[in-house]
PDB file of N, CA, C and O in Angstrom:
ATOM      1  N   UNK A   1       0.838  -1.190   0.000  1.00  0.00           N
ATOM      2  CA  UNK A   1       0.000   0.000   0.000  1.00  0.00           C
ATOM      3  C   UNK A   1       0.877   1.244   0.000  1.00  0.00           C
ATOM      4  O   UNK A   1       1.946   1.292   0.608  1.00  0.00           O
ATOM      5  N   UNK A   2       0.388   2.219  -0.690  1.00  0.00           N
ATOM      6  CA  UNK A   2       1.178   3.655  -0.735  1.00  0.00           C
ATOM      7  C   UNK A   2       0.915   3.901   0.594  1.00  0.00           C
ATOM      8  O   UNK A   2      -0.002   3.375   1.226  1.00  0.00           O
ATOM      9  N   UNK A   3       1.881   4.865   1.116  1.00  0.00           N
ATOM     10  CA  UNK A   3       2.081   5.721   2.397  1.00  0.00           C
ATOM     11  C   UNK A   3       1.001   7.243   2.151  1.00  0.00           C
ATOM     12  O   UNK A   3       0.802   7.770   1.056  1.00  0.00           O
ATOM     13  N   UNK A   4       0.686   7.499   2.879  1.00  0.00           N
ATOM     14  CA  UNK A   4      -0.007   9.015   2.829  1.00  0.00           C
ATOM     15  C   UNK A   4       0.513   9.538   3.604  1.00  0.00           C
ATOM     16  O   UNK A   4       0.257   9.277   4.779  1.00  0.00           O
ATOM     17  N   UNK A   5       1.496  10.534   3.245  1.00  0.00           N
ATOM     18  CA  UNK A   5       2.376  11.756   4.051  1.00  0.00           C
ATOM     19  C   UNK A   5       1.320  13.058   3.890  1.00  0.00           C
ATOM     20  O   UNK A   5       0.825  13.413   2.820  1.00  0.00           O
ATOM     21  N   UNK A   6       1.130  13.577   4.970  1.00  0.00           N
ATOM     22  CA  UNK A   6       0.695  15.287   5.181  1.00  0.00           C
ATOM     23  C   UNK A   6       1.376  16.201   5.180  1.00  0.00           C
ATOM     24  O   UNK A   6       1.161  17.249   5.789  1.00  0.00           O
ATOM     25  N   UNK A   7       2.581  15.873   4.295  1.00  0.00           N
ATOM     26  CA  UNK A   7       3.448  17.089   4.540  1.00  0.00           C
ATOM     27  C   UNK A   7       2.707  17.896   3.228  1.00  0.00           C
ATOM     28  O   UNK A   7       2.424  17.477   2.105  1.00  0.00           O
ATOM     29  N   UNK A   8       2.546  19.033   3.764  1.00  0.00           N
ATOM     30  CA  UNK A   8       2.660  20.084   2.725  1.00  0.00           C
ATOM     31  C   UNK A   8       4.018  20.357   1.265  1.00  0.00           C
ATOM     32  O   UNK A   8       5.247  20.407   1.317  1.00  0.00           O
ATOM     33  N   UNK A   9       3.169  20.461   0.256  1.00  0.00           N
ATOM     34  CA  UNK A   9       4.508  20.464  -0.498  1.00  0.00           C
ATOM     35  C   UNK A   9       4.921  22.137  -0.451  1.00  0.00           C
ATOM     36  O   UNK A   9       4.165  23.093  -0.625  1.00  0.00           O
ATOM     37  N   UNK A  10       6.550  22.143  -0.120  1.00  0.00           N
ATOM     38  CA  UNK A  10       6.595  23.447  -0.489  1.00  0.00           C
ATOM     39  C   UNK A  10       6.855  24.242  -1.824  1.00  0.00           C
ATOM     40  O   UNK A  10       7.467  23.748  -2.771  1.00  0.00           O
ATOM     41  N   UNK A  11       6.325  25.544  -1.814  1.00  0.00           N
ATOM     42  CA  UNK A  11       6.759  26.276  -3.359  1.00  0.00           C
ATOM     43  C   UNK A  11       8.052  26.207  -3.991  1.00  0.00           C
ATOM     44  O   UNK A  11       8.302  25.996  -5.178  1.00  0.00           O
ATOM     45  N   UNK A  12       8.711  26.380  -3.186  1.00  0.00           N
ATOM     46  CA  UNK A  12      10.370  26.531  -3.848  1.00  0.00           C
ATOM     47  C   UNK A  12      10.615  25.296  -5.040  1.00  0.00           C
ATOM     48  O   UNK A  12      11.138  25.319  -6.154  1.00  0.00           O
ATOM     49  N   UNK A  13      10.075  24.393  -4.359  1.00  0.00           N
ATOM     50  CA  UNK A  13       9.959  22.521  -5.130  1.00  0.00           C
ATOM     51  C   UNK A  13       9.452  22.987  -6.239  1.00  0.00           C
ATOM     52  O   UNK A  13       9.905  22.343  -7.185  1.00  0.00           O
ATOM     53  N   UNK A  14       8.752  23.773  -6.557  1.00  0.00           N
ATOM     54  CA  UNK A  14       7.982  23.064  -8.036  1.00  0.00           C
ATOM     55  C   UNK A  14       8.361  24.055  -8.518  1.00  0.00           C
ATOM     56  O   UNK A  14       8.632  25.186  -8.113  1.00  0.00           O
ATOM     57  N   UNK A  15       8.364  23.336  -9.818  1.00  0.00           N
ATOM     58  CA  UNK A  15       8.977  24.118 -11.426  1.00  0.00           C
ATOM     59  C   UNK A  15       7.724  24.985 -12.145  1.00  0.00           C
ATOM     60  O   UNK A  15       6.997  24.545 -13.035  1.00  0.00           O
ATOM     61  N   UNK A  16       7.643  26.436 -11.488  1.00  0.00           N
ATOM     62  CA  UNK A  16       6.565  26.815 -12.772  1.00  0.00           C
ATOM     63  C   UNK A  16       6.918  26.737 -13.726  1.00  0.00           C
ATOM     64  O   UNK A  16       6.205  26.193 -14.570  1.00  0.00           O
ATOM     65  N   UNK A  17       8.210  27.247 -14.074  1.00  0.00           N
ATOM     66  CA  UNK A  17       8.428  27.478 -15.267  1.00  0.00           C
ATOM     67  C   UNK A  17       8.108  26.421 -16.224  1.00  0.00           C
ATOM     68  O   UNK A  17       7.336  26.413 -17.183  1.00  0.00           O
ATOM     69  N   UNK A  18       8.922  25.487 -15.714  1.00  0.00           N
ATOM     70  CA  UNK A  18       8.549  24.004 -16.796  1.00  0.00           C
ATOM     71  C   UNK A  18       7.198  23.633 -16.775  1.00  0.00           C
ATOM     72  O   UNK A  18       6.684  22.995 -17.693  1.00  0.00           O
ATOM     73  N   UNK A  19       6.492  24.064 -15.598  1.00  0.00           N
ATOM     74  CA  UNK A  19       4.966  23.480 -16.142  1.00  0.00           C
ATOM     75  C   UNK A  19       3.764  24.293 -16.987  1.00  0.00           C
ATOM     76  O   UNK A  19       2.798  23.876 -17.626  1.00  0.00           O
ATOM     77  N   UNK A  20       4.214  25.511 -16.728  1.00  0.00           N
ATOM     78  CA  UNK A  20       3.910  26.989 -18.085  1.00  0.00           C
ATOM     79  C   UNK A  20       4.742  26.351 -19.731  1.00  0.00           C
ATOM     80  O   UNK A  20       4.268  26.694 -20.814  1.00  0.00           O
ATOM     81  N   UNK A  21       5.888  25.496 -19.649  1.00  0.00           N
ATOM     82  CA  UNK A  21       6.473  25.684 -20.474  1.00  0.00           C
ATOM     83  C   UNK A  21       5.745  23.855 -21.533  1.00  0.00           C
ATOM     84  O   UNK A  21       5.582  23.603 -22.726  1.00  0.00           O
ATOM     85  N   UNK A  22       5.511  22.971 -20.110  1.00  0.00           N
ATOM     86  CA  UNK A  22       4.914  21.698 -20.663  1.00  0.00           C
ATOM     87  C   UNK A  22       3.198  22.241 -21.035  1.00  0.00           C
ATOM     88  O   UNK A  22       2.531  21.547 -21.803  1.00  0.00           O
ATOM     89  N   UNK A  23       2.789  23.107 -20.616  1.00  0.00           N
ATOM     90  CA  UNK A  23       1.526  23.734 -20.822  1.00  0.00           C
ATOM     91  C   UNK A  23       1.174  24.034 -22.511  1.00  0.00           C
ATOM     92  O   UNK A  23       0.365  23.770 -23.400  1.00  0.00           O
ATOM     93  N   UNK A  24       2.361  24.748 -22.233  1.00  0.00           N
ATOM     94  CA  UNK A  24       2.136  25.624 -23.373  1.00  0.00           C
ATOM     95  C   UNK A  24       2.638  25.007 -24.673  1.00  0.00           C
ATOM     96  O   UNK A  24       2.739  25.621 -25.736  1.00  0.00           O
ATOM     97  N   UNK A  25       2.880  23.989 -24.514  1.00  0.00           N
ATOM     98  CA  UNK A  25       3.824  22.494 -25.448  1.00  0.00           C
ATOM     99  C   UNK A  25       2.300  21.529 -25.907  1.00  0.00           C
ATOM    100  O   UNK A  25       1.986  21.030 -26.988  1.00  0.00           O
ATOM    101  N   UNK A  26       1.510  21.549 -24.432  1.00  0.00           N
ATOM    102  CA  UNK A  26      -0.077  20.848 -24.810  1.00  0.00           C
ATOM    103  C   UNK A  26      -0.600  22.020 -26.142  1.00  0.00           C
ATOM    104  O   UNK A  26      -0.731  21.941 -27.364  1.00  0.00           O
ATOM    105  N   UNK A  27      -0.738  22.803 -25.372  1.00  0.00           N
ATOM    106  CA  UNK A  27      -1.593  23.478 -26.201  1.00  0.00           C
ATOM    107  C   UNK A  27      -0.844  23.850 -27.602  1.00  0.00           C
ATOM    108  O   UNK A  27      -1.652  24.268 -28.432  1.00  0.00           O
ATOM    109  N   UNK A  28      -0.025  23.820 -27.885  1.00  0.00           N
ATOM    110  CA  UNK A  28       0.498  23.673 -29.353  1.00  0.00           C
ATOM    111  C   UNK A  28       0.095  22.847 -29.921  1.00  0.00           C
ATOM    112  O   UNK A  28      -0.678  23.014 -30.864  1.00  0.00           O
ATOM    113  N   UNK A  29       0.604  21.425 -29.413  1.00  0.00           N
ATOM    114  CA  UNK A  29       0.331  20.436 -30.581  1.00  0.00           C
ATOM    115  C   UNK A  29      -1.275  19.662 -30.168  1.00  0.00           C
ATOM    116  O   UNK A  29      -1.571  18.576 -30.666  1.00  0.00           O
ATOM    117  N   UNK A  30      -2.176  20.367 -29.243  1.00  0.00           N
ATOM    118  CA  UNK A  30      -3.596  20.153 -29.634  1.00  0.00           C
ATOM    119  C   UNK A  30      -3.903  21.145 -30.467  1.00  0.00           C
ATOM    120  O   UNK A  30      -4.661  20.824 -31.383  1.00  0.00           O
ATOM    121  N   UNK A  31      -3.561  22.210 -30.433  1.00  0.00           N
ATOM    122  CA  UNK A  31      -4.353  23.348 -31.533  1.00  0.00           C
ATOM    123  C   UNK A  31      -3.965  22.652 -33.001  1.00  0.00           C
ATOM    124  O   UNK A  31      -4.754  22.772 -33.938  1.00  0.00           O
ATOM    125  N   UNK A  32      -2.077  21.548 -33.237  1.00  0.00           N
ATOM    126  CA  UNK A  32      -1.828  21.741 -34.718  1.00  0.00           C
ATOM    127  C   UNK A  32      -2.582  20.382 -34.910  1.00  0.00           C
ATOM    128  O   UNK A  32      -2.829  20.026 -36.062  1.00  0.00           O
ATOM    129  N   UNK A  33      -2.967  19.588 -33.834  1.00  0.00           N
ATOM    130  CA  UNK A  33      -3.904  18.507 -33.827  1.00  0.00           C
ATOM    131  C   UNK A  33      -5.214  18.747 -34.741  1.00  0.00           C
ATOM    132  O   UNK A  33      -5.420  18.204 -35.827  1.00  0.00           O
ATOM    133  N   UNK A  34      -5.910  19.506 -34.201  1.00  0.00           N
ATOM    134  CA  UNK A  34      -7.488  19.943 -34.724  1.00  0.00           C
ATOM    135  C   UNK A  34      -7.281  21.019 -35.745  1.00  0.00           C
ATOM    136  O   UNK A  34      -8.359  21.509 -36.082  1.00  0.00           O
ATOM    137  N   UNK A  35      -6.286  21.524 -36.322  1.00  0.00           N
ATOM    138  CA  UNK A  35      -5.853  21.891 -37.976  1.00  0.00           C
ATOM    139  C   UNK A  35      -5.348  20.574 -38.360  1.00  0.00           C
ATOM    140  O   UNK A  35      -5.393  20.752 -39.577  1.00  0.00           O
ATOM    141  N   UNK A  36      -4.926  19.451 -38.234  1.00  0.00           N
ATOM    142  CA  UNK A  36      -4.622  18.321 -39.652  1.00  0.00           C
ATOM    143  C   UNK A  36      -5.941  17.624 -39.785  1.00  0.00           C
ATOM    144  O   UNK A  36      -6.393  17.271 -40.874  1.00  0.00           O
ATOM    145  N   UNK A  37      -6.640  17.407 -38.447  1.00  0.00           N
ATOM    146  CA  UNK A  37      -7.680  16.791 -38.781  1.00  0.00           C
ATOM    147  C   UNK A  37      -8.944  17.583 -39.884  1.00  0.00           C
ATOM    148  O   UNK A  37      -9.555  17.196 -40.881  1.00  0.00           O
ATOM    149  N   UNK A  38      -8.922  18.766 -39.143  1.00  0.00           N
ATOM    150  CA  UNK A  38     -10.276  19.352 -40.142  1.00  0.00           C
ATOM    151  C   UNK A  38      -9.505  19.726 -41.469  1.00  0.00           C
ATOM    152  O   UNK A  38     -10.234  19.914 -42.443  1.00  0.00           O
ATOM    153  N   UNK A  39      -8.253  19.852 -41.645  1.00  0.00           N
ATOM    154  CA  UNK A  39      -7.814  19.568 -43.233  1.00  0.00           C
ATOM    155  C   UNK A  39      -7.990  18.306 -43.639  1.00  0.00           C
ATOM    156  O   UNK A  39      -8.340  18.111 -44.803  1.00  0.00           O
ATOM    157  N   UNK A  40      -7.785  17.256 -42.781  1.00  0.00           N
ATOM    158  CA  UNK A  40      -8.050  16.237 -43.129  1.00  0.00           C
ATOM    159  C   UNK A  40      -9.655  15.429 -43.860  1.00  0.00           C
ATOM    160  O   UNK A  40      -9.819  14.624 -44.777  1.00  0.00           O
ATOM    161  N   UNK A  41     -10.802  16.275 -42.723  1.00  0.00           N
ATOM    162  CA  UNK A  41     -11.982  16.133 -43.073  1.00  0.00           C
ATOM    163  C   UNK A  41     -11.994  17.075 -44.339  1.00  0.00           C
ATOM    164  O   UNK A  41     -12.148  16.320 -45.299  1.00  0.00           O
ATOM    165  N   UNK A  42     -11.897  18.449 -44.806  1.00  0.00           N
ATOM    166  CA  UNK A  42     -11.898  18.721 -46.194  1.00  0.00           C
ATOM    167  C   UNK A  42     -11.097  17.985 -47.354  1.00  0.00           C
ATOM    168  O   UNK A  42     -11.190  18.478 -48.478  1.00  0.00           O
ATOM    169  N   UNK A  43     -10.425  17.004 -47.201  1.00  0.00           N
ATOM    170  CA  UNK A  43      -9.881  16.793 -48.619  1.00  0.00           C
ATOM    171  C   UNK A  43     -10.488  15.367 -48.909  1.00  0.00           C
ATOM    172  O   UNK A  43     -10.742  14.838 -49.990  1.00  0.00           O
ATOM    173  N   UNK A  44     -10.690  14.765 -47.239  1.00  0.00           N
ATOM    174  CA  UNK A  44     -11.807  13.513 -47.740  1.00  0.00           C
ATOM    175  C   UNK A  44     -12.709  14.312 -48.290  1.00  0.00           C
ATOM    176  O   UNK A  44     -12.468  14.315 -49.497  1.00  0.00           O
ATOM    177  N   UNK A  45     -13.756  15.093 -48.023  1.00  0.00           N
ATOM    178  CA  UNK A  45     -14.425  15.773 -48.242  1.00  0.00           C
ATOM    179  C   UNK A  45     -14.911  15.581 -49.903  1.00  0.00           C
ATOM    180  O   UNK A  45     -15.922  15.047 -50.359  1.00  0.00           O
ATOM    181  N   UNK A  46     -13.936  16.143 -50.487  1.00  0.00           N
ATOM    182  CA  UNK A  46     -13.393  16.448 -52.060  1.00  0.00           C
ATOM    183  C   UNK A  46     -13.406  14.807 -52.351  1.00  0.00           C
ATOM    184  O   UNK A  46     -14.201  14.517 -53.246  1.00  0.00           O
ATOM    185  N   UNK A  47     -12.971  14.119 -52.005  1.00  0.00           N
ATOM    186  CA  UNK A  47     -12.684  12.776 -52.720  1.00  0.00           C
ATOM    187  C   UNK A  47     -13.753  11.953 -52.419  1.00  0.00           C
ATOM    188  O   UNK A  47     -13.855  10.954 -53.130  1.00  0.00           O
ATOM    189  N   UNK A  48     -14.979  12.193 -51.123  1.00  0.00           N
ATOM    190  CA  UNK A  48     -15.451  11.144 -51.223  1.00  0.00           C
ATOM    191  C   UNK A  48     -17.137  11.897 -51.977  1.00  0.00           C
ATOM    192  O   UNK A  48     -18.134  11.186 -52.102  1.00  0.00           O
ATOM    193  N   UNK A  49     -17.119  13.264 -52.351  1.00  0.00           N
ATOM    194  CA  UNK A  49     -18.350  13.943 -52.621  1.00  0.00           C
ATOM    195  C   UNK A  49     -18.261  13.918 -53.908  1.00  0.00           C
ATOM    196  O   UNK A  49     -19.150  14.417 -54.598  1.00  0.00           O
TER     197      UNK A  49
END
């Protein structure tokens, strides 16, 4: 079984930066995600109409 510690985590520990920076890494390649697909749905589009 995992342990459950109550320690508070402190601030100094965590990386904003890197998690603004893994953030902002999501949201890139979901935005270039949903541009290949809906290019994708227009050119089926064309080929299957």
């Amino acid at each position: 079984m995992a342990t459950h510690d109550d320690v508070p985590m402190n601030p100094e520990y965590m990386d904003y930066a890197e998690h603004e920076r893994t953030y902002s890494g999501f949201i890139t390649v979901t935005k270039w995600g949903v541009v290949a697909v809906a290019g994708l749905l227009v050119v089926l589009m064309f080929f299957i109409l």
